[in-house]
C-alpha positions, 0 to 999 in steps of 0.5 A: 620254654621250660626253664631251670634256674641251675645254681646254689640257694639263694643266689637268684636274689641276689642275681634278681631284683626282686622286679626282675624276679617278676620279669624272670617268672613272666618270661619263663613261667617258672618259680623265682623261689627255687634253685636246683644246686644239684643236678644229679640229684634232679628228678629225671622227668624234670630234666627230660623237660629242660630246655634252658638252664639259668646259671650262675657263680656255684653252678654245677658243672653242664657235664656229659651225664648231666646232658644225657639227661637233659635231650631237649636242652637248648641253652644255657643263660650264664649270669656271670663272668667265665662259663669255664666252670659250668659248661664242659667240652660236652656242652661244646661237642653237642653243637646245638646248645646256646651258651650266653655270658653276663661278661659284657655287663660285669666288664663295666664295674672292673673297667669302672674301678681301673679308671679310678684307680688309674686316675689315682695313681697317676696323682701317685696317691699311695706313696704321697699317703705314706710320706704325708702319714710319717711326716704329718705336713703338706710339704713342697718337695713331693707335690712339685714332682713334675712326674706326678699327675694325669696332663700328659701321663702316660698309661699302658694296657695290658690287653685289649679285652672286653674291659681292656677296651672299656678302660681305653674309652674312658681314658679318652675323656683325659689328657693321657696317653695310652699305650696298649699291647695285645698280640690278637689286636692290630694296630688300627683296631687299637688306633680305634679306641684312641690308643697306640699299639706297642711291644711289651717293652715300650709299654713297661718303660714308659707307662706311670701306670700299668694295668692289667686285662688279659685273661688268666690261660695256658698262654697267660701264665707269668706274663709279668716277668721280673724283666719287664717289672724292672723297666717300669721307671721309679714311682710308677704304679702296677694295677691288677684286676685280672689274675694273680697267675698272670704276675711273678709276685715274687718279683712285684713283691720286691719292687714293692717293698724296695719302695720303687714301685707302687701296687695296686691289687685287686686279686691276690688270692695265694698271698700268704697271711704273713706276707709282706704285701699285706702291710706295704707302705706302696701297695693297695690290697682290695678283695675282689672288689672291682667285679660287679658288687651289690646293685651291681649284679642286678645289671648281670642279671638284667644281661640274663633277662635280655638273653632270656627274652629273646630265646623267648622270642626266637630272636639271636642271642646279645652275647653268645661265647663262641666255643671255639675260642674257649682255650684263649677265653677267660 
């Protein structure tokens, strides 16, 4: 099985434990040591030969030119999240090229970190930090707040994705309620996860916490309107660990620093160096920090393993994208 590990320098120690690297060689029979960034600049009789291309975050886009060169091509093993960068409609239009993604193992640190970050905000931790920072005293008044807490709370999801599902399956383990809308799942299906469908609307107004999971597409855009930001209820917080164009940041910037919401955001990559979110009292800016990290990429790579194995093998792929969802994937 002629393999090409397709991505930048590098990137495979830090995909691979160095185990894995000896399972990867054993399976493919190929050098672990060496990348191929560029596949333009490959050799063509190289090329000629590939069958499967390991890629990865950087690898060079699967294009019409590229697959021109590579007529035995039969898979693509994508170690991340998205294949959006790496394989082209051309990947899609030839129709016999197996595409697989590490989204499945990457899914469970993001859905890791909402529910921390959800357990937290419902102690409304942000704003208890800032009051106990000016006054330097434990105080009564706050802590007595009978909204705050996770006995009988009450959390939103914003979408029934992969890591939307996660979350929902860990918050059953708590006295909440949860609260899910998504237009691609039915009731039952979230009645399934333990949860309750409901319209937008009924989401913003009655969640302590919203939390963001759907993915960043044409039909996504600016779903977090200022309309439905305003019925969230005074000291509710708002989590994102999706995409910062699915938010109306001007509008969640205003709840913020007007101090009647709290923000917790792990993307915000168009922020400004001086805009006011950096140094809000109520908000939590983290950098991309929910996303598998460190020894986390190792179970990424153990996912490409898996897939690796079983083409090996003759055996279906675990988690193969489906092409023909591609305009509503993330």
């Amino acid at each position: 099985m002629r393999t090409l590990l397709a991505m930048p320098e590098g990137l495979q120690d830090r995909m691979f434990s160095p185990a894995q690297q000896e399972r990867l060689a054993e399976i493919t029979g190929i050098d672990v040591s060496r990348t191929v960034p560029d596949l333009a600049a490959a050799p063509g009789e190289e090329l000629a030969e590939v069958e499967v291309l390991v890629t990865g975050w950087g690898s060079p886009a699967v294009d019409a030119a590229a697959l021109a060169r590579m007529p035995r091509l039969r898979a693509i093993v994508h170690t991340a999240g998205t294949v959006r960068f790496v394989v082209t409609d051309a990947v899609w239009d030839r129709g016999d090229i197996v595409v697989t993604s590490a989204t499945e193992a990457n899914a469970v640190p993001v859905a890791e970190y909402a529910l921390a970050q959800i357990l937290l905000a419902g102690k409304r931790t942000l704003a208890q930090q800032a009051r106990y920072r000016r006054e330097r005293t434990v105080g009564t008044a706050t802590p007595a707040d009978s909204g705050i807490g996770n006995h009988g709370g009450v959390v939103g999801l914003i979408g029934a994705s992969r890591i939307g599902t996660l979350v929902a399956e860990h918050l059953r383990r708590f006295d909440l309620e949860v609260l899910v809308t998504d237009p691609f799942a039915n009731a039952e299906q979230i009645a399934e996860l333990g949860a309750r469908k409901v319209d937008p609307e009924e989401l913003y107004a009655r969640s302590d916490v919203v939390s963001l999971h759907a993915p960043d597409v044409p039909a996504t855009k600016g779903m977090v309107t200022r309309e439905l930001l305003g019925l969230m209820r005074d000291g509710t917080t708002f989590l994102n660990t999706a995409r910062p164009a699915l938010v109306d940041i001007d509008a969640l910037r205003d709840e913020v620093l007007s101090g009647r919401l709290s923000a917790v955001l792990d993307v915000h990559d168009d922020l400004a160096d001086d805009d006011p979110l950096w140094e809000a009292e109520l908000a939590q800016l983290t950098p991309h920090l929910a996303g598998s990290q460190g020894n986390e990429l190792h179970r990424m790579g153990e996912a490409a393993l898996e897939e690796l194995r079983r083409l090996a093998a003759g055996e279906p792929p675990h988690y193969p994208v489906d092409g023909s969802r591609r305009d509503s994937m993330a």
